[in-house]
N, C-alpha and C positions, 0 to 999 in steps of 0.2 A: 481455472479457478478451483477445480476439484482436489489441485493436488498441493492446494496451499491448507495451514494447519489452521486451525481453529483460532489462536491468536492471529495470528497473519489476515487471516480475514476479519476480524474484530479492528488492527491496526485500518486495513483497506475501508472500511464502512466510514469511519474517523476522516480518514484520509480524502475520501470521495463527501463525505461531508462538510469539507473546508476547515477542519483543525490541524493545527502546526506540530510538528512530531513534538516539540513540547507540551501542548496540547493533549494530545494524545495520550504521551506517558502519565503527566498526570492522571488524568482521564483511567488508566491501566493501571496506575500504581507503578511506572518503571521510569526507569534510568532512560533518559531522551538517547544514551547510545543503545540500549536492549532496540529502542525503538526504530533507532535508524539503523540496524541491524537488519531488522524486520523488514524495513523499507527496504532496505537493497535486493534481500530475497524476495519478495514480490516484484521488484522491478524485474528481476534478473527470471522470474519465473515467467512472467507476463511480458519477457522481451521490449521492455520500455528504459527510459531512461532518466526521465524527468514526469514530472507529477501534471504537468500539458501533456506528454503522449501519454500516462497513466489516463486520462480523462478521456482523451480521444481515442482509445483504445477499445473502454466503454459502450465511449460515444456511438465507434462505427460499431460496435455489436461483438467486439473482442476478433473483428476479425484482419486488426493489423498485430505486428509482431508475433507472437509464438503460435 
């Protein structure tokens, strides 16, 4: 978590809050791709692949994937 940026964690808050990357963008002021940009890199950083292991990654205390 420490070595995501300041937006990235602003998207992930949104994201773990149950808003839809459209959502979100609004929400940011961006383009739903800027957003799902963002998404991939947090996935890709937090070794997940869908927003269920995003949750459950959480869930167990971050201590599946990366």
């Amino acid at each position: 978590l420490l070595n995501l940026s300041q937006r990235e964690r602003q998207v992930l808050i949104f994201l773990m809050g149950g808003d839809s990357t459209k959502q979100v963008a609004k929400r940011l002021q961006l383009s739903h791709h800027t957003v799902g940009d963002y998404v991939k890199s947090i996935y890709r950083q937090l070794g997940v692949n869908s927003r269920a292991e995003l949750m459950a990654h959480f869930i167990s205390g971050g201590q599946r994937g990366a």
